[in-house]
N, C-alpha and C positions, 0 to 999 in steps of 0.2 A: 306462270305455269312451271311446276319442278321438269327436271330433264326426265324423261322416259327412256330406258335402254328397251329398244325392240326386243321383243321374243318369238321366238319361233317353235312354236309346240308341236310332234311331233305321235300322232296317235298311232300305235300298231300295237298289234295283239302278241307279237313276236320280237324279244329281247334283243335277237340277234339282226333285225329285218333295223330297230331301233338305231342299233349300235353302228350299222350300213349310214344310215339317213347323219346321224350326229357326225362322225368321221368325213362327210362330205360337206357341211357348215361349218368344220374347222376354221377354213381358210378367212371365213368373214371374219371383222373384228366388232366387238362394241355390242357382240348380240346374248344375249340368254335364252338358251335349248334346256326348254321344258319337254320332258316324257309324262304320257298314257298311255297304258296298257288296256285297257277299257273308254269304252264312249262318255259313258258315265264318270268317272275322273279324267276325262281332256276338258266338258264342260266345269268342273268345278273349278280348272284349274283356268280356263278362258272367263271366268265373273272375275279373276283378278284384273282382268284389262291389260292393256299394254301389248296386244298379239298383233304381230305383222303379220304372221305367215302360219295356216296350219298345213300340214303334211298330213295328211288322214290315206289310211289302209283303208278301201271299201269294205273288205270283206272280212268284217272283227265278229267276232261270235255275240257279244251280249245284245250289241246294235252294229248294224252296218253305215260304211261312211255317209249314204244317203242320208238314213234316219239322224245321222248327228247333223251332217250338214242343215238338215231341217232346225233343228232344235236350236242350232248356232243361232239361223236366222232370228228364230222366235223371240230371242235375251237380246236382239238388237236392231229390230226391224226395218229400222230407217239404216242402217251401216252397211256397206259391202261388205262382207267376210272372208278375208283373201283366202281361200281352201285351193289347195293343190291336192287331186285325188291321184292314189298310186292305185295303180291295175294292171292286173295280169291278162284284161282283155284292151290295151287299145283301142286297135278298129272294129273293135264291137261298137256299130252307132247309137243303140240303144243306151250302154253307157254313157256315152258324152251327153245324149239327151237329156236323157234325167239327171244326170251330174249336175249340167246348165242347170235346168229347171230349179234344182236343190241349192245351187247357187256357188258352184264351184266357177274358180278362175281360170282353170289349168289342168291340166294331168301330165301325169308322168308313168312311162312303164314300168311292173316291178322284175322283170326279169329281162336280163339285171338292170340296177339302178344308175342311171350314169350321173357318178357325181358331179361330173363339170356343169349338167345340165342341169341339176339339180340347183347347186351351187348358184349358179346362174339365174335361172329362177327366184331365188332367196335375196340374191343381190336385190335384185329389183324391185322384190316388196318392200325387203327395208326401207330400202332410198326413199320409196313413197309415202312407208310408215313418217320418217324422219321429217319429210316437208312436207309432210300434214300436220305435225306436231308445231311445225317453223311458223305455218299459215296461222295455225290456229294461236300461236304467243302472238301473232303480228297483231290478227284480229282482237286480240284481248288487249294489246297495247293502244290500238285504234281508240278499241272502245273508254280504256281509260283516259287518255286523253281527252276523248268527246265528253266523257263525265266530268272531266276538272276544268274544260273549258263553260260547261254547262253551270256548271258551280262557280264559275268567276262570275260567269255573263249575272249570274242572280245576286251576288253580292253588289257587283256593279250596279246594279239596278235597284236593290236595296238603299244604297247609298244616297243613291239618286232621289228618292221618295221618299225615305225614312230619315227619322230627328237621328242621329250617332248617339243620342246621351238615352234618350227615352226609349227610343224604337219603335215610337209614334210616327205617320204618316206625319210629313212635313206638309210648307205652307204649296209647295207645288202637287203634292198627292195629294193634301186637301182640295186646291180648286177642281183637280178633277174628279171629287168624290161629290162635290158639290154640282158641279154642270149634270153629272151623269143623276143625277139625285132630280135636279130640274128638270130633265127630260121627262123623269115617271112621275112629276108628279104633273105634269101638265098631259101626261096621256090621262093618269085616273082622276085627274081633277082633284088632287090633294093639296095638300100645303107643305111646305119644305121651309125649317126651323135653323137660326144659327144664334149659339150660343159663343159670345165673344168674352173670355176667361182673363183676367189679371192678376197676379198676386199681390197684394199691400202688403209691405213692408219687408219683401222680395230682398232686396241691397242690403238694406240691416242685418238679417241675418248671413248672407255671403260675407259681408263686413268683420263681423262680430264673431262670425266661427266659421269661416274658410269656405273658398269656393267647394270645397270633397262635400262639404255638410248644404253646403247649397243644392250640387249636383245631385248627392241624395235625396234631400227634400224635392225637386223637383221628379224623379222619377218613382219614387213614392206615389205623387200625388196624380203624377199623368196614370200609375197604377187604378188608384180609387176612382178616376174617372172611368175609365174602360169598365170595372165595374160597376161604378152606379147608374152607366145609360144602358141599354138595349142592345143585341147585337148587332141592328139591323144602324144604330147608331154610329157615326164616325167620331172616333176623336184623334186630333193634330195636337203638334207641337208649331206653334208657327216662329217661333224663337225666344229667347230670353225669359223672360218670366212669363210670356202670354199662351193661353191654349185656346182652340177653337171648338166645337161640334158642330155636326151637321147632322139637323134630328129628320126621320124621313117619315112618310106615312102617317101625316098629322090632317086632322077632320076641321081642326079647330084652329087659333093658335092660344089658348089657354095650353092643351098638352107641349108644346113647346117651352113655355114657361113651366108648365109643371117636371120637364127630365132636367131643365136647368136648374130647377130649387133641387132638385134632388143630386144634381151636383155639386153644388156650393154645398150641401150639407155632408158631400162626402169630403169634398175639401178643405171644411173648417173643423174638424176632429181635430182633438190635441194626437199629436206623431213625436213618439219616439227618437232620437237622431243623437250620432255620434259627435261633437263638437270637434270638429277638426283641433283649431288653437289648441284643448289644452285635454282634450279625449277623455270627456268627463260625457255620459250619457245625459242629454240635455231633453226638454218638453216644450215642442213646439207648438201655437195655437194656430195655422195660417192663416190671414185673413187674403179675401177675395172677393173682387165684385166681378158683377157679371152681366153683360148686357145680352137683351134677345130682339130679335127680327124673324118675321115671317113671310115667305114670300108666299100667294103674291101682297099680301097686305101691305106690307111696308117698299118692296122693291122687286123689280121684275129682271134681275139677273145680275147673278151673282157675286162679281166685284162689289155692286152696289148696295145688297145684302149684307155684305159684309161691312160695308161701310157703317150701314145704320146702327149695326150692331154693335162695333166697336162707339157707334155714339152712345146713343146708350149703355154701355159700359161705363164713360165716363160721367155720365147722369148717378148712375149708380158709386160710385165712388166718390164725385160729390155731395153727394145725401146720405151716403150710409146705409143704404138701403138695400145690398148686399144683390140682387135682382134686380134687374130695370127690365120692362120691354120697352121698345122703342115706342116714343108718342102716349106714352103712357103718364098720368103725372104721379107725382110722389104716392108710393104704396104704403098702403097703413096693413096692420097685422090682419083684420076681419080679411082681406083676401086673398093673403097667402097659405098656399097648401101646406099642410101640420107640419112638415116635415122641414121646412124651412124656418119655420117660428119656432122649433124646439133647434134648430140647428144656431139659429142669432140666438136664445135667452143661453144657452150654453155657453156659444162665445162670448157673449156680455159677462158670466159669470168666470170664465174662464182667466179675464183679463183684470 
C-alpha cells in the first residue's frame, strides 16, 4: 500500500474563520490542509480519500454542517468520519445531539477558536489516521504471505500427484482415482475399466534423437490421451514410457475396450517432433499396445486390476494385437470398433 500523507479539510463559509483554523495546524508536520468554502466542494474534495480530520463550520449557507456531515456518512457508510464541528453554541444540547446522531466526533467553540485545542485535537486524529494506514499495510502483508504460502502448499502438492514432464496425475494420484472410482461403482452397480498403455519402440527413438525429442514425444501423447477419453476419465503417467486410465461408469465391459481403441488410435497418428541430434523436423509413427481389465469381471480391487491389465498388455505386445482384454483370446478384426481397424491398416501402412 503507497504512503498516505493525512489531510485535514477544513469547511467554512468564511476566508478569514479558514485562515484562523489553517494557522493553528501549522505546528503539525506531515499533513495537507485542504479548504472549502461550501458543503458541496468539501464533498468533492473528501471522494479523493486520504481525510483524517474534517473541521466543518455548522452554520455554512448552501448546506449546514449537519446536512454534510450526513452526506459524508452516506459516500462511506461502514467508515467513522472523524468531523469536528465548530459552534458558536456549545452548551446548547440540542446541538451536540444531533451533531452525535449526524456523526460528529468532537466539537469545538467558534468564539474564539483555541488553537492549542484545536491543534490537539488534529494531533490525534492523524496519529489514528497513520496506524490505521500501518494496520491496514500489516494486514495486507498478512494476507500476502497467507496467499504465497497457499500457492507453495499447491505446488507442493502438485508435485506430490503429478508426472513433472507431463502434468498427468502420477502413479500415486492414479491409485487414488482408482479406489475412489471403486467405491461408485460398487454403490451404482457399475463397472470400473483399466487401460494399461506402453509405448514399442519408446528407447529407439530417445536413442536415436535425444531424450528433449523423447520428452516431447511423451507429453504430446499423454496430450491426445486426455483428449481422446471422456472427462469423467482418468489418465496417469505411472513412469517411463507407461500410461494408465481409469475409465468409470461402464454398463458393460465391451465400453471399456471400446475408450481404449480409441486411445491407441489417438496414440498411433503419425507426430511431428523436433529431433534433438541433429534438429531436422522428423515423423514419428508410435507404436503401442494396450492391455484392458474390468473390475469386477476380472479383479475385485484395485492393485489387482491393475495387475491383470498390465498382463494383458503384454498379451498385446506379444501378438501384435495393439488391444488385449484381459482373458480374452487373440482378437481378429470382425470385433474390433472401426476406429481401431482404421487406426492398425494406417499404421501398417505407415510403416
Amino acid at each position: 500500500m503507497a504512503q498516505c500523507t493525512p489531510k485535514v479539510l477544513i469547511v467554512d463559509n468564511y476566508e478569514t474563520n479558514r485562515l484562523i483554523y489553517r494557522e493553528a495546524l501549522a505546528g503539525i508536520r506531515d499533513i495537507e490542509i485542504l479548504e472549502a468554502a461550501t458543503g458541496k466542494a468539501a464533498l468533492e474534495l473528501a471522494r479523493g480519500g486520504g481525510i483524517a480530520m474534517f473541521i466543518v463550520d455548522i452554520n455554512m449557507p448552501d448546506m449546514d454542517g449537519f446536512e454534510l456531515a450526513s452526506l459524508l456518512r452516506q459516500e462511506a457508510p461502514e467508515e467513522v468520519v472523524p468531523i469536528v464541528f465548530v459552534t458558536t453554541q456549545p452548551d446548547e444540547r440540542y446541538v451536540f445531539l444531533r451533531g452525535y446522531r449526524m456523526g460528529a466526533i468532537d466539537f469545538v467553540a467558534a468564539a474564539p477558536v483555541r488553537a492549542e485545542i484545536l491543534a490537539q485535537k488534529a494531533r490525534f486524529f492523524v496519529q489514528v489516521f497513520r496506524r490505521r494506514l500501518q494496520l491496514e499495510q500489516e494486514l495486507q502483508d498478512v494476507r500476502g504471505r497467507l496467499e504465497q504460502t497457499l500457492q507453495q502448499q499447491d505446488a507442493l502438492r502438485t508435485q506430490a500427484t503429478h508426472d513433472p514432464l507431463t502434468q498427468l496425475p502420477n502413479r500415486a494420484l492414479f491409485f487414488d482415482h482408482l479406489k475412489s472410482a471403486f467405491a461408485r461403482a460398487r454403490r451404482a452397480r457399475q463397472r470400473v475399466g483399466v487401460a494399461y498403455i506402453d509405448l514399442d519402440g519408446f528407447k529407439q527413438i530417445n536413442d536415436r534423437h535425444g531424450h528433449a525429442t523423447g520428452d516431447a514425444l511423451l507429453t504430446q501423447l499423454g496430450q491426445r490421451l486426455v483428449k481422446a477419453v471422456r472427462e469423467s476419465d482418468t489418465v496417469a503417467r505411472l513412469g517411463g514410457d507407461e500410461f494408465a486410465l481409469v475409465i468409470e461408469g461402464l454398463d458393460s465391459a465391451q465400453g471399456a475396450e471400446y475408450v481404449a481403441a480409441k486411445a491407441y488410435a489417438a496414440l498411433t497418428q503419425a507426430l511431428p517432433l523436433l529431433s534433438q541430434t541433429d534438429e531436422h523436423e522428423i515423423t514419428v509413427r508410435p507404436e503401442a499396445s494396450v492391455g484392458v481389465a474390468v473390475f469386477p469381471d476380472h479383479a475385485n480391487d484395485p492393485d489387482q486390476l491393475l495387475m491383470v491389465a498390465d498382463s494383458a498388455m503384454y498379451e498385446a505386445k506379444r501378438d501384435g494385437s495393439g488391444v488385449r482384454m484381459y482373458g480374452a483370446t487373440k482378437r481378429t478384426e470382425a470385433f474390433m470398433p472401426l476406429q481401431l481397424i482404421r487406426a492398425r491398416q494406417e499404421h501398417r501402412k505407415g510403416k
